[in-house]
MARNUMAR-561573 format. One line per 5 residues: number of its first residue (from 0); for each residue x, y, z of C-alpha. Coordinates in Angstrom, 1 decimal. Example, Ala and Ser with C-alpha at 12.3 -4.5 7.8 and 13.67 -1.06 7.14 Angstrom:
BEGIN
0> 12.3/-4.5/7.8 ~ 13.7/-1.1/7.1
This chain:
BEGIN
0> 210.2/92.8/-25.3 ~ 208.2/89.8/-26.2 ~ 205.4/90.8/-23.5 ~ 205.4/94.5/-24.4 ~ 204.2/92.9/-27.8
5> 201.9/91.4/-26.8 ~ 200.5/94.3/-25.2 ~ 200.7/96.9/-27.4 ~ 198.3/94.0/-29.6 ~ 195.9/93.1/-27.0
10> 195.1/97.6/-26.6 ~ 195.2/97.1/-30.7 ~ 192.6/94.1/-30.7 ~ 190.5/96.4/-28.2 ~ 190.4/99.2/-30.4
15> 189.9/97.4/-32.8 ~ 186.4/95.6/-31.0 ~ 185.2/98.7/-29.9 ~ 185.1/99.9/-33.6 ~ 183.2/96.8/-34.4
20> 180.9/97.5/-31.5 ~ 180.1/100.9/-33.2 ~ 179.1/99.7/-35.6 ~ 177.1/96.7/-34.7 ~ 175.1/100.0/-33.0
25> 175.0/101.5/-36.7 ~ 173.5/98.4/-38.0 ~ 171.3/98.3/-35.3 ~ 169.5/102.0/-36.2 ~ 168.9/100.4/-39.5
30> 164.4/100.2/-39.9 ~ 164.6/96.7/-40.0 ~ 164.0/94.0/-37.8 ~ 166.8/91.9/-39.0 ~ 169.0/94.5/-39.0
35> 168.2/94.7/-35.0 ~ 168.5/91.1/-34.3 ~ 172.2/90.8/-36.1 ~ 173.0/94.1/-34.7 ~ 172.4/92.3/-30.9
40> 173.5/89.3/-31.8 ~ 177.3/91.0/-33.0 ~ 177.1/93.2/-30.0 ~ 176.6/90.3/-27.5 ~ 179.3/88.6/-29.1
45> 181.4/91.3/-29.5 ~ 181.1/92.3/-25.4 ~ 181.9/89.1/-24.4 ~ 185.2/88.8/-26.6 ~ 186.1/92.2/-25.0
50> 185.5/90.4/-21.5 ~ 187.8/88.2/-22.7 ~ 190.6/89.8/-23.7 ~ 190.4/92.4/-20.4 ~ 190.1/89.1/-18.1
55> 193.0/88.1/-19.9 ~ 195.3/91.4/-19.5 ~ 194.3/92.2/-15.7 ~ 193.7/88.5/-14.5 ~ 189.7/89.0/-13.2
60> 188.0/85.7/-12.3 ~ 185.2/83.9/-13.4 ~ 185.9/85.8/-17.6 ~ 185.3/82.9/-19.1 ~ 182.3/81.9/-17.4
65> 180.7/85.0/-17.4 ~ 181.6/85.9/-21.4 ~ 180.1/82.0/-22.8 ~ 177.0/82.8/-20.5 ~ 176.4/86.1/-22.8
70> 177.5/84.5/-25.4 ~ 174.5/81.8/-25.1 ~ 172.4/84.3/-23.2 ~ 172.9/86.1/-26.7 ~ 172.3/83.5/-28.6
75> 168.7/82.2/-27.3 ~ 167.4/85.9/-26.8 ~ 167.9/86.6/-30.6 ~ 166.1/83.2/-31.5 ~ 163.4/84.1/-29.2
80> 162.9/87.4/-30.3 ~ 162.9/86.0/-33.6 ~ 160.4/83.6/-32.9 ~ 157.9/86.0/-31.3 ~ 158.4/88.6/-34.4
85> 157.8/85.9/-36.7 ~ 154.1/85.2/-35.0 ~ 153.1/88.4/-35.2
């Protein structure tokens, strides 16, 4: 009972991330430039929450490593891009 639970709210969570991921890719179609680089920034994050939650369910190896490298992979692109609008 307990596991089915806990289940049925992991497919809830996942819904729930993909709706967020919709509409980090709303914000992202906003004219803006830092409209874009929140946009990426949420959508990196939010991808690599999904992997965790899916590593999680179906036991794949390596999740964790893989989501905190797109998480800072995410991280230091958006600074960078940041950085090089700013020059211009």
């Amino acid at each position: 009972m307990m596991t089915e639970l806990l289940l049925i709210s992991h497919y809830i969570l996942i819904i729930a991330i993909i709706i967020f991921m919709l509409a980090s890719i709303r914000m992202a179609s906003h004219s803006t430039i830092a409209m874009g680089l929140i946009a990426s920034s949420v959508f990196s994050f939010t991808v690599a929450l999904l992997l965790l939650i899916v590593g999680e369910m179906h036991n794949i190896g390596f999740y964790r490593d893989i989501s905190i490298a797109i998480i800072l992979l995410g991280f230091v692109g958006t600074i960078a891009f940041a950085a090089v609008i700013r020059r211009d």
